[in-house]
C-alpha positions in Angstrom: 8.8 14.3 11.9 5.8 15.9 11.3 2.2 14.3 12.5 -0.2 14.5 10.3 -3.6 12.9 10.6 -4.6 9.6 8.8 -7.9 7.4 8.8 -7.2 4.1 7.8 -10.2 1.7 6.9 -10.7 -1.3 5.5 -8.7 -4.3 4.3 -6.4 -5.5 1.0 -3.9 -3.2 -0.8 -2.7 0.1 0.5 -4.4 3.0 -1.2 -3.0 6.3 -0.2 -5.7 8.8 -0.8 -4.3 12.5 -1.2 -6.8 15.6 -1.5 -6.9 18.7 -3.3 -5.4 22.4 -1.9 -8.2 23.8 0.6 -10.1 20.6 0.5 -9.4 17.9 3.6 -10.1 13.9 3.3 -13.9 14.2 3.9 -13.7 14.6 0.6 -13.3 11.1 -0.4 -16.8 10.2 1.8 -18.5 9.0 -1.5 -16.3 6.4 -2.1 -14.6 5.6 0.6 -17.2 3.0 2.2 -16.8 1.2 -1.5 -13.2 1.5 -1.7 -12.3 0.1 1.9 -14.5 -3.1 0.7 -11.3 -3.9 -2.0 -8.4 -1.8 0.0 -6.7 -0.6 3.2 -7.5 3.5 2.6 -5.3 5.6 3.7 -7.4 8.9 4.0 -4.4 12.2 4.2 -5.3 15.3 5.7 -2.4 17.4 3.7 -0.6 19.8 6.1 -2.7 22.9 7.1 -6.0 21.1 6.1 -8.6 19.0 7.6 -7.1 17.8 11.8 -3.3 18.3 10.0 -1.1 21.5 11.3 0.0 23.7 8.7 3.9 23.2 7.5 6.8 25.4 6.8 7.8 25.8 3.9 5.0 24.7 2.1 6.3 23.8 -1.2 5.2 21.1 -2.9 8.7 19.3 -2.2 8.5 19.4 1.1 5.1 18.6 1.2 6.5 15.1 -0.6 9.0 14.5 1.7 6.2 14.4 4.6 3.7 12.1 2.8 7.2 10.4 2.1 7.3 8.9 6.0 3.7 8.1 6.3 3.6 6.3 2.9 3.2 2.4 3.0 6.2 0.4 2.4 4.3 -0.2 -1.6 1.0 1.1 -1.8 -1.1 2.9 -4.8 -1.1 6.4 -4.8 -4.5 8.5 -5.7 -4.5 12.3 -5.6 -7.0 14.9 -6.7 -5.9 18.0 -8.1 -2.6 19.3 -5.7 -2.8 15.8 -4.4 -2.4 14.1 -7.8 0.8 17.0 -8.1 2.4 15.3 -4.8 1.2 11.8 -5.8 3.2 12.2 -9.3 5.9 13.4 -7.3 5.7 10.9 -5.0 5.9 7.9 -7.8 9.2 9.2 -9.3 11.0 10.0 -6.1 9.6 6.4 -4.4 9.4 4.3 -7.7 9.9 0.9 -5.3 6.9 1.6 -2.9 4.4 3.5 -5.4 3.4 1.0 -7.4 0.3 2.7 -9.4 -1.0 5.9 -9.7 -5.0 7.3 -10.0 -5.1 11.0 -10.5 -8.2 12.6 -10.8 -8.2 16.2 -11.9 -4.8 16.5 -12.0 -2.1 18.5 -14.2 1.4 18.5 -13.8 1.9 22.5 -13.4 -0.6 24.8 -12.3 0.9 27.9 -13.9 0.8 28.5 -17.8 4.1 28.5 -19.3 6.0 29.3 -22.6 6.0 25.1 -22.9 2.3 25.0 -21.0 -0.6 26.3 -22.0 -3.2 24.3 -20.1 -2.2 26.2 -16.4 -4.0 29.3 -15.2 -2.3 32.7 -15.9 0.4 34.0 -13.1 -2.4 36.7 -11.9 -5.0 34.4 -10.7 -3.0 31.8 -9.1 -1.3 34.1 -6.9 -4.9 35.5 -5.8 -5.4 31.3 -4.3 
């Protein structure tokens, strides 16, 4: 199993926190003092950001199957961005322990597609 690294503050509910791609969970600093006043945070470092090693393959499915062990046993799930992608994941593969789900800037495919138009074209998401 991999390690990754996980701040956990305050009290009530579990509240899994889950970042965005190049970001770490610093990024949660402006509400995490507030949050941690209602619920038990959970602040992820996703593999190969922030204090967490980097992870091979890094596909977003394996990348669910490690927040997978770490998760609560029921817990809410909130996710910005890649981590909203992994927390959607998340709630259909583990419908019993993810309860609820807050995504914040968060679409379900990244890449435009015949049947999605909202992604980015194929040419600038391979130069991330």
């Amino acid at each position: 199993m991999m390690h990754l690294h996980v701040e956990s503050i305050g009290s009530g509910p579990d509240l899994v926190l889950l970042h965005g791609w190049a970001m770490h969970s610093g990024i949660w600093s402006g509400v995490r003092d507030q949050l941690s006043q209602q619920f038990c945070l959970h602040l992820v470092d996703l593999p190969g950001h922030g204090l967490s090693p980097a992870c091979e393959p890094g596909t977003l499915n394996h990348l669910v199957e490690i927040i997978t062990d770490i998760l609560p046993e029921r817990c809410m799930v909130g996710g910005w961005s890649l981590g909203g992608q992994i927390a959607m994941e998340l709630a259909l593969r583990e419908p019993e322990c993810v309860q609820k789900l807050v995504l914040i800037s968060t679409t379900p495919c990244f890449a435009k597609r015949d049947n999605w138009e909202w992604g980015m074209e194929h040419k600038l998401l391979q130069l991330f």
